[in-house]
Biotite code that builds the C-alpha atoms (Angstrom):
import biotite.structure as struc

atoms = struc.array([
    struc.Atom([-0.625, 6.033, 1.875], chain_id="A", res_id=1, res_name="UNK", atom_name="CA", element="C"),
    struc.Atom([0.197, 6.783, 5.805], chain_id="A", res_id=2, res_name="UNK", atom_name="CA", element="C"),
    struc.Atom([0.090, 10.058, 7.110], chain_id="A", res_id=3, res_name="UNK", atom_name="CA", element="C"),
    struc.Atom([2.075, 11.111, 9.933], chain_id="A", res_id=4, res_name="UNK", atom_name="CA", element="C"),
    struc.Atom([2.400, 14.561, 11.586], chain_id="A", res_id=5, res_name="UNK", atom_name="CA", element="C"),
    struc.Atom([5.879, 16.501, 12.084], chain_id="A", res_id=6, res_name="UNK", atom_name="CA", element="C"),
    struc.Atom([6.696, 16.171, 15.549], chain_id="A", res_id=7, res_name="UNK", atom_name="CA", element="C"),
    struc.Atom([8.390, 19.417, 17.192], chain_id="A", res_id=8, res_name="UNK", atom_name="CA", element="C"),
    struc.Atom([8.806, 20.242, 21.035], chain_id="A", res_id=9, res_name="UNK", atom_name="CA", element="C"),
    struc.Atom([5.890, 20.324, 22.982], chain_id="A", res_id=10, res_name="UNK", atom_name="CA", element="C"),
    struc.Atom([3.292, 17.863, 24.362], chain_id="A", res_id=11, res_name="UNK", atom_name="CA", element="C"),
    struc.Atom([1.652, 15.305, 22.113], chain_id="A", res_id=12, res_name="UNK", atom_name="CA", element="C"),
    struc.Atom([-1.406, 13.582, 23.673], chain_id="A", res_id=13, res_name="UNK", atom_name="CA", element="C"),
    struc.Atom([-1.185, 10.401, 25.948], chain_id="A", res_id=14, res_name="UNK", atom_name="CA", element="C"),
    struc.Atom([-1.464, 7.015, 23.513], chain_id="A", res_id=15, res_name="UNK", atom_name="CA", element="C"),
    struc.Atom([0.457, 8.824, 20.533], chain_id="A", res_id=16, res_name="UNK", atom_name="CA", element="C"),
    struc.Atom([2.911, 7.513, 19.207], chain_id="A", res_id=17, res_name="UNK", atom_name="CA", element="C"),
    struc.Atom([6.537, 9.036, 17.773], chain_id="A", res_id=18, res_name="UNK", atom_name="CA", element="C"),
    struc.Atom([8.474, 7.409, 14.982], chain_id="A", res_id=19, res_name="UNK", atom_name="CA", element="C"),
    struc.Atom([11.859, 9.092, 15.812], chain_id="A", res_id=20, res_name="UNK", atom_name="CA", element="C"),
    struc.Atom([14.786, 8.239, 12.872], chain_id="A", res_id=21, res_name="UNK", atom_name="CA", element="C"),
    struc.Atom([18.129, 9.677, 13.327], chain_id="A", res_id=22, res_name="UNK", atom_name="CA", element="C"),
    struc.Atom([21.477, 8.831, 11.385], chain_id="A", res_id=23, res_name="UNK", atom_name="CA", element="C"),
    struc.Atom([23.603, 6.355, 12.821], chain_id="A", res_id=24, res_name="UNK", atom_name="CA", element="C"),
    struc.Atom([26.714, 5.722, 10.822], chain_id="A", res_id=25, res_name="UNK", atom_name="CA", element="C"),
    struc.Atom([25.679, 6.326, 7.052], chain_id="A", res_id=26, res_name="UNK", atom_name="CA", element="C"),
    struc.Atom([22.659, 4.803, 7.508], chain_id="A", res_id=27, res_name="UNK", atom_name="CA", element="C"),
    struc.Atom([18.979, 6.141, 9.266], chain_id="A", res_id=28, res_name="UNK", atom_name="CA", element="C"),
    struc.Atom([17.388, 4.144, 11.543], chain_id="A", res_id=29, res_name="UNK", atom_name="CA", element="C"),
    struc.Atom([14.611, 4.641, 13.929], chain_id="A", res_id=30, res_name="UNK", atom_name="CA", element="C"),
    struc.Atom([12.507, 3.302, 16.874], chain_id="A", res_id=31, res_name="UNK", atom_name="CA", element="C"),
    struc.Atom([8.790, 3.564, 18.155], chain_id="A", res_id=32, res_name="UNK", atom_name="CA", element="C"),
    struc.Atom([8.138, 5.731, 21.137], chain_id="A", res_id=33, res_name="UNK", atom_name="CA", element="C"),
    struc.Atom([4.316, 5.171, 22.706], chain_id="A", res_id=34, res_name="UNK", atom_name="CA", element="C"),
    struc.Atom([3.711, 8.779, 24.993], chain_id="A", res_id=35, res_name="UNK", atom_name="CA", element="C"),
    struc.Atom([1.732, 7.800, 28.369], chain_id="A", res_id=36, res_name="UNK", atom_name="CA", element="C"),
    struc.Atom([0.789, 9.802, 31.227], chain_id="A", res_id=37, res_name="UNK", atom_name="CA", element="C"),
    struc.Atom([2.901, 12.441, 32.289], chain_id="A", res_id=38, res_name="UNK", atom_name="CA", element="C"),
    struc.Atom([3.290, 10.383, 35.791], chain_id="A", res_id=39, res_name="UNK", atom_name="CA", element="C"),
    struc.Atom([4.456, 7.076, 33.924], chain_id="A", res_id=40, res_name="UNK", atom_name="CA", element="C"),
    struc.Atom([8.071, 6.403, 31.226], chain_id="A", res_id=41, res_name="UNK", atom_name="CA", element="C"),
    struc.Atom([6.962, 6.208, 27.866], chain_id="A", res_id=42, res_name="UNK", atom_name="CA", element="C"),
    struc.Atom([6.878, 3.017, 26.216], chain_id="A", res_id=43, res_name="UNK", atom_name="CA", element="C"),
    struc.Atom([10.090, 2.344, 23.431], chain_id="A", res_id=44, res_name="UNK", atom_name="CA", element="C"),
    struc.Atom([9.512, -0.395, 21.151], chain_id="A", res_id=45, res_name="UNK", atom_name="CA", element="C"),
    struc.Atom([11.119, -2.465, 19.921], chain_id="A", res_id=46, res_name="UNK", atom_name="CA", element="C"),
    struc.Atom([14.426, -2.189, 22.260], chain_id="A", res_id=47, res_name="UNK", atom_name="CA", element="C"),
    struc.Atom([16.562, -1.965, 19.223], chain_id="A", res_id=48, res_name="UNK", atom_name="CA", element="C"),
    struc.Atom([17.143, 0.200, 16.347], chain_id="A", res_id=49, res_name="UNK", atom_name="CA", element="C"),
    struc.Atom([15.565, -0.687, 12.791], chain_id="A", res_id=50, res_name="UNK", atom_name="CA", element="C"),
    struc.Atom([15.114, 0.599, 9.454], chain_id="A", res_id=51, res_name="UNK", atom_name="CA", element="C"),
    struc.Atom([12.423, 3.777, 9.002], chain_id="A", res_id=52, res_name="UNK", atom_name="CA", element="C"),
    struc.Atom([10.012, 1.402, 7.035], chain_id="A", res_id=53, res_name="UNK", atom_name="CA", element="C"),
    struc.Atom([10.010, -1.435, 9.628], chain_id="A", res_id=54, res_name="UNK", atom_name="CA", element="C"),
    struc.Atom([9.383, 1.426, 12.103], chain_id="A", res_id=55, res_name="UNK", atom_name="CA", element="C"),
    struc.Atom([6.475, 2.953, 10.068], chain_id="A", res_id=56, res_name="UNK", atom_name="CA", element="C"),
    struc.Atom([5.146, -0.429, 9.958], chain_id="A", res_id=57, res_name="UNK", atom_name="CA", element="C"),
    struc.Atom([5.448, -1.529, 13.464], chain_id="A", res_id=58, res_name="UNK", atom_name="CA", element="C"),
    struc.Atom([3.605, 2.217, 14.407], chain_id="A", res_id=59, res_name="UNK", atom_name="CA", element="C"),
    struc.Atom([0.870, 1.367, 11.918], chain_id="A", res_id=60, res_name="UNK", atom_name="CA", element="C"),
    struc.Atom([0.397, -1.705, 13.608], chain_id="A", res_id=61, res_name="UNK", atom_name="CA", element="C"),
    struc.Atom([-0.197, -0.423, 17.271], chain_id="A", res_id=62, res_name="UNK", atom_name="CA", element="C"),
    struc.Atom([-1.584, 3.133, 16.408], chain_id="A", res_id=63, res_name="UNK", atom_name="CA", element="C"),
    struc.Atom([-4.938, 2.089, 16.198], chain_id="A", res_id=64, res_name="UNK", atom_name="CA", element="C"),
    struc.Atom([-7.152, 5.341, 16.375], chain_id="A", res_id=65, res_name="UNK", atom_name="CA", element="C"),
    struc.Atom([-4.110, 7.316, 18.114], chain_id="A", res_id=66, res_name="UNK", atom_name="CA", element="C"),
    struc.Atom([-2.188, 9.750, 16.050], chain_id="A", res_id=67, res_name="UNK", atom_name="CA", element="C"),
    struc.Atom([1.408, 9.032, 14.531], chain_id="A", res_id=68, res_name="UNK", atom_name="CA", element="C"),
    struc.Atom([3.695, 11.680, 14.758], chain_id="A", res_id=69, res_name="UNK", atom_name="CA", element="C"),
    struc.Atom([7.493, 11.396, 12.943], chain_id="A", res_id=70, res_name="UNK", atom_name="CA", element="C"),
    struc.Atom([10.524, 13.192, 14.521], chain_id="A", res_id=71, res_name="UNK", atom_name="CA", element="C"),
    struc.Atom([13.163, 13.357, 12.007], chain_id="A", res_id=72, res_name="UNK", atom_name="CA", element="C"),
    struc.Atom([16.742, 14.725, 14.003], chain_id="A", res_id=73, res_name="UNK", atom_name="CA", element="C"),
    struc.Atom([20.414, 14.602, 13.164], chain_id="A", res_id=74, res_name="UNK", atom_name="CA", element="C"),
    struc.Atom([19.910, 16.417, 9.438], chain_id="A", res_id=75, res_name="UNK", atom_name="CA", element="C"),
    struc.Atom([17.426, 13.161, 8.391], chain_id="A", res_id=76, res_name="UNK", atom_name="CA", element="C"),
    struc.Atom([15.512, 14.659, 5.759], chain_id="A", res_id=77, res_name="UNK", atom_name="CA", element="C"),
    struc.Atom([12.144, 12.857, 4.858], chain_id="A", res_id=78, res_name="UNK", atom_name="CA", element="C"),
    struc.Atom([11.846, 10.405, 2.305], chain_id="A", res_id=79, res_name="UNK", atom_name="CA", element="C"),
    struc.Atom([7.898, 10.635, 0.648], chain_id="A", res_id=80, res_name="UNK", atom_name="CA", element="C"),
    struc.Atom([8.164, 6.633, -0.004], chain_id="A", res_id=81, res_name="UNK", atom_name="CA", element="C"),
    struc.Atom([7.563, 6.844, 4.075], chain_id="A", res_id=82, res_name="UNK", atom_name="CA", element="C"),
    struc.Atom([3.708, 8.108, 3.245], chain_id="A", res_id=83, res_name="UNK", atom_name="CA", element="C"),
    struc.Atom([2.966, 11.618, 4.254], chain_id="A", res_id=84, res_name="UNK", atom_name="CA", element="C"),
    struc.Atom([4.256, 14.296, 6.527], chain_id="A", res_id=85, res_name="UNK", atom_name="CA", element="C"),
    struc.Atom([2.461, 17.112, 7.641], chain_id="A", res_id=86, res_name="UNK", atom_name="CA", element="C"),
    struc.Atom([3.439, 20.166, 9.666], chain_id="A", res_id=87, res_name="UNK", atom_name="CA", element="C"),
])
């Protein structure tokens, strides 16, 4: 099972990477947000939105050794067949 850490404001380290889901219309979707250097745009991918478990996947597949963090906005509460949040 994946474990991913609660992502609140404030700095995560450069190469992390965000799975942010939000609500739009009745349904949650998300996207995969790499965090660079603070002199640099983080990296979105893909350029659309998809469903949280093709975004879990896609951040599984380019996380390497880098932590996953999950930012859950817009009331989304979080669903435990995702893997595991921590605070």
């Amino acid at each position: 099972m994946h474990e991913y850490v609660r992502h609140s404001a404030g700095a995560v380290p450069a190469g992390s990477l965000i799975v942010k889901l939000y609500r739009s219309g009745n349904q949650i979707r998300g996207y995969v947000r790499k965090v660079v250097d603070t002199d640099q745009d983080d990296t979105i991918f893909p350029g659309e939105e998809m469903e949280p478990e093709a975004a879990f996947k896609l951040a599984e597949t380019h996380r390497g050794n880098a932590p996953a963090f999950v930012e859950l906005v817009e009331d989304v509460a979080w669903d435990p067949s995702w893997g595991r949040v921590r605070q």
